[in-house]
C-alpha distance (Angstrom), angle and dihedral (degrees) to the residues before:
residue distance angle dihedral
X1 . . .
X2 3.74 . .
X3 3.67 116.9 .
X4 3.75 140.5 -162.4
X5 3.72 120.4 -166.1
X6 3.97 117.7 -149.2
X7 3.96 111.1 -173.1
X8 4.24 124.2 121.5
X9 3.87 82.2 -142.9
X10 3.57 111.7 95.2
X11 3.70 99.8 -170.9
X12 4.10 91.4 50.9
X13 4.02 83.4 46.0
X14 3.47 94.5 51.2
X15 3.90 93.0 45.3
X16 3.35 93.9 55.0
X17 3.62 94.2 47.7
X18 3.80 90.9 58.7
X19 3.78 91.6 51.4
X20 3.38 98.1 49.8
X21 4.38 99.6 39.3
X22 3.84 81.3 57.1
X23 3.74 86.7 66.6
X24 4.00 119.4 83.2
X25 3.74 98.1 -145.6
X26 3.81 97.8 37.7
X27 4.08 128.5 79.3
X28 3.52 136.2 -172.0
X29 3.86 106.6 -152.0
X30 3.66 97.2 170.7
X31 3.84 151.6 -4.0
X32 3.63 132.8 -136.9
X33 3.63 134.3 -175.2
X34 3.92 102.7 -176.2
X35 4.15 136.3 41.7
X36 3.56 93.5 -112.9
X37 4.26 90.6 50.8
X38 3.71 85.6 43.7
X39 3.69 89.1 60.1
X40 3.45 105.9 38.2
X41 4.02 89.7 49.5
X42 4.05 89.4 44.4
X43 3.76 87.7 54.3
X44 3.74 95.8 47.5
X45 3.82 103.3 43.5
X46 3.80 103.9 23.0
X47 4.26 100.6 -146.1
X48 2.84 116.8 -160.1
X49 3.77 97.3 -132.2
X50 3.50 124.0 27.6
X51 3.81 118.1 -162.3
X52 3.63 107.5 -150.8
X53 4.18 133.2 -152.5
X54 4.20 106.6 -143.6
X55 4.02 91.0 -136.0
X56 3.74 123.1 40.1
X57 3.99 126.9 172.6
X58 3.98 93.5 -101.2
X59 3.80 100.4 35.9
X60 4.00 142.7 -46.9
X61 3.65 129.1 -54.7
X62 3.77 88.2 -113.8
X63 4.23 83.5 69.5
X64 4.08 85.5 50.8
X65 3.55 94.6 41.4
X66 4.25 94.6 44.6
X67 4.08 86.6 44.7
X68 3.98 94.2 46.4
X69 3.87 99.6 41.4
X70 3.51 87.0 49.8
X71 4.04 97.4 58.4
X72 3.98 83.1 22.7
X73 3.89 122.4 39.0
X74 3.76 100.6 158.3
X75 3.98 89.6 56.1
X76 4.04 108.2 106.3
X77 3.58 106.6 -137.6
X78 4.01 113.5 -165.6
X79 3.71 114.8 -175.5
X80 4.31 114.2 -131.2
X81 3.73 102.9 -163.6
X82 4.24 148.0 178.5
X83 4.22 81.2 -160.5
X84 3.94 111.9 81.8
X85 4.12 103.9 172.3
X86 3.49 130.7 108.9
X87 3.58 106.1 -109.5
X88 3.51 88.0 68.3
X89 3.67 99.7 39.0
X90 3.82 91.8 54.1
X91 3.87 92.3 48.1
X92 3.69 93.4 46.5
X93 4.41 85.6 55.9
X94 3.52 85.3 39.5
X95 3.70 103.8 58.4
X96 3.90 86.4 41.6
X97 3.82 118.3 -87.8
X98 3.29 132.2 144.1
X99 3.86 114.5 -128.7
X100 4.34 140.3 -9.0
X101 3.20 113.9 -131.3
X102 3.81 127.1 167.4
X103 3.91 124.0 -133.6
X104 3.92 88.5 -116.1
X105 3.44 90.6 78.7
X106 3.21 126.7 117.6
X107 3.72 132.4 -106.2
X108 3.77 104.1 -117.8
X109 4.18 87.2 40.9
X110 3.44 88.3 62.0
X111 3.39 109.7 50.6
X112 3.75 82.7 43.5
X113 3.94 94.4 63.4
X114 3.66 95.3 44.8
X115 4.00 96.1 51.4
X116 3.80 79.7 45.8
X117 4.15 85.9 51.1
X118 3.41 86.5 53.2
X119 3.61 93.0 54.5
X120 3.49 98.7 51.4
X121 3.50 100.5 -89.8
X122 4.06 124.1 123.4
X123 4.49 114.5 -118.8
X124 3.49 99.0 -118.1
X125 3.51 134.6 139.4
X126 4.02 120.6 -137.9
X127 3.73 93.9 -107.1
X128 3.65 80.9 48.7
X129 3.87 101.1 55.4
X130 3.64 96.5 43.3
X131 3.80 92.2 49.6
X132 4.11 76.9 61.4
X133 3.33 99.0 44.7
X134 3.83 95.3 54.3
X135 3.55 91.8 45.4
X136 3.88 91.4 48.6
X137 4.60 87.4 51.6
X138 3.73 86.8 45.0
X139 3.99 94.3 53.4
X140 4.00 90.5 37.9
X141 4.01 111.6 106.6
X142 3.77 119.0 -108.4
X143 3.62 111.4 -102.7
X144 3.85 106.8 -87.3
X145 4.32 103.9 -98.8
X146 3.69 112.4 -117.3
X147 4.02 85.6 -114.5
X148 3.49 91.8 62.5
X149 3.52 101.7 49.9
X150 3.73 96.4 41.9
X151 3.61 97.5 38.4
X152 4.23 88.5 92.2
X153 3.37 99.7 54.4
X154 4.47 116.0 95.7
X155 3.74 112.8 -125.6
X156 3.05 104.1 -92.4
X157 3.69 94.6 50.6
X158 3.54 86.4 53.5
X159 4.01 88.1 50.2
X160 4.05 92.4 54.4
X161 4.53 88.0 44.8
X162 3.85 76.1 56.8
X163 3.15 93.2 53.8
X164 3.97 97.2 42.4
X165 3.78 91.3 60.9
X166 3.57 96.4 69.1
X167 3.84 88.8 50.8
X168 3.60 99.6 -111.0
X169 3.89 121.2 154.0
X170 3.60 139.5 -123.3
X171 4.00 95.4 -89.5
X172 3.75 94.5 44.5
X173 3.66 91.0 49.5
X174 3.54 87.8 54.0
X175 3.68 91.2 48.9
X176 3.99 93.7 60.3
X177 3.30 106.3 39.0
X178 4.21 89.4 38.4
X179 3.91 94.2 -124.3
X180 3.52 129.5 133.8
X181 3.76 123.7 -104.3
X182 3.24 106.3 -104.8
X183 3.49 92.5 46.2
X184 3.96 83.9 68.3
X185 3.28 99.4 49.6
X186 4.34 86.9 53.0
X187 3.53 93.5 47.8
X188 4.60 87.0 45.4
X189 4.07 86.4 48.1
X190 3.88 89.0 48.9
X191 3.88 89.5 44.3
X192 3.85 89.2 54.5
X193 3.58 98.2 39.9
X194 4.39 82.1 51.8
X195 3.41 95.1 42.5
X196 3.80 95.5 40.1
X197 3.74 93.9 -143.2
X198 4.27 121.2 132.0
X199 3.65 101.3 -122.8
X200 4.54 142.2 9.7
X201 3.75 88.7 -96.4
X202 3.88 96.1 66.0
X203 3.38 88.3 37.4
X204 3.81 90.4 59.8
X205 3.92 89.4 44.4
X206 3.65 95.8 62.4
X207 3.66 86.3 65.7
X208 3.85 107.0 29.8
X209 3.62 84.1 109.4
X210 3.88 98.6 57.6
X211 3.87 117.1 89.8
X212 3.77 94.6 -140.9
X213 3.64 87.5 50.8
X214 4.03 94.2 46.9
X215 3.81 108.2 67.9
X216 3.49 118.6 146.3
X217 3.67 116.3 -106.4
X218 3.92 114.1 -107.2
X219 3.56 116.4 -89.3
């Protein structure tokens, strides 16, 4: 795996390099210590992995990473950092890289998690990926409320959903309410179509939980 290094410390650079040219299947091509060297390099010898310092003396490695991805989306860019909080963690995913790891780690960890990058898998550590996953549960939408997504339909639309969630069919539906068949199946397209759900058994799952919509069906 090719590798570029992007750190404006020399010493950590030069560490690294070590570690990694002792490896058969890993190879430092280049090092850069700014965004605009990181760029320039990226462009010229296309690594496939670029492990990436958070603050560099011309910008962040978000700027390198946006301005490399962009010319360069099939480059893996893992970010090697001091900074472990999660503003930075989440912008690093965000603008596209592939693992956060922090310079404390240790040597056989990392070369672990970028063999693993190479294989598909994202550089993070555990702490790491359920910081991620917590922030991913807090930003998910609330299930929609029964109310809401019931609250379109006419009355007698919402008589026939009724109606669906104890799994009755079109004729027997017809047969309660005294209404013709096909004036089920209208009102069941209309539901859908309101509902925006592919079929009468989702339909009736959106309000399973509802006691209006959970009478037992008739012996």
């Amino acid at each position: 795996m090719r590798i570029l290094l992007v750190d404006d410390h020399v010493l950590f650079r030069e560490g690294v390099e070590s570690l990694l040219a002792a490896q058969p299947d890993l190879d430092v091509i280049g090092e850069a210590g700014s965004v605009a060297e990181a760029i320039a390099l990226a462009r010229q010898f296309q690594p496939e992995l670029i492990l990436m310092d958070f603050v560099l003396p011309d910008g962040t490695g978000l700027d390198a990473t946006t301005a490399i991805l962009a010319d360069l989306p099939q480059v893996q860019i893992v970010f090697l950092t001091f900074h472990d909080d999660d503003e930075r963690l989440f912008a690093a995913l965000r603008a596209g890289a592939k693992g956060y790891l922090l310079k404390n780690v240790s040597s056989a960890e990392l070369l672990a998690k970028l063999r693993g990058v190479r294989d598909g898998q994202a550089a993070l550590t555990p702490d790491k990926v359920t910081r991620v996953l917590d922030e991913f549960a807090r930003q998910a939408p609330a299930p929609a409320q029964p109310e809401a997504v019931t609250e379109e339909l006419t009355p007698r639309e919402r008589e026939v959903l009724a109606e669906l969630a104890t799994g009755a069919s079109n004729h027997e539906i017809a047969v309660r309410l005294v209404i013709s068949v096909s004036t089920v199946k209208k009102h069941v397209t209309s539901i859908l179509d309101k509902l925006n759900v592919p079929n009468r058994r989702e339909a009736a799952r959106l309000v399973s939980g509802r006691q209006e919509f959970n009478k037992p069906a008739p012996d």
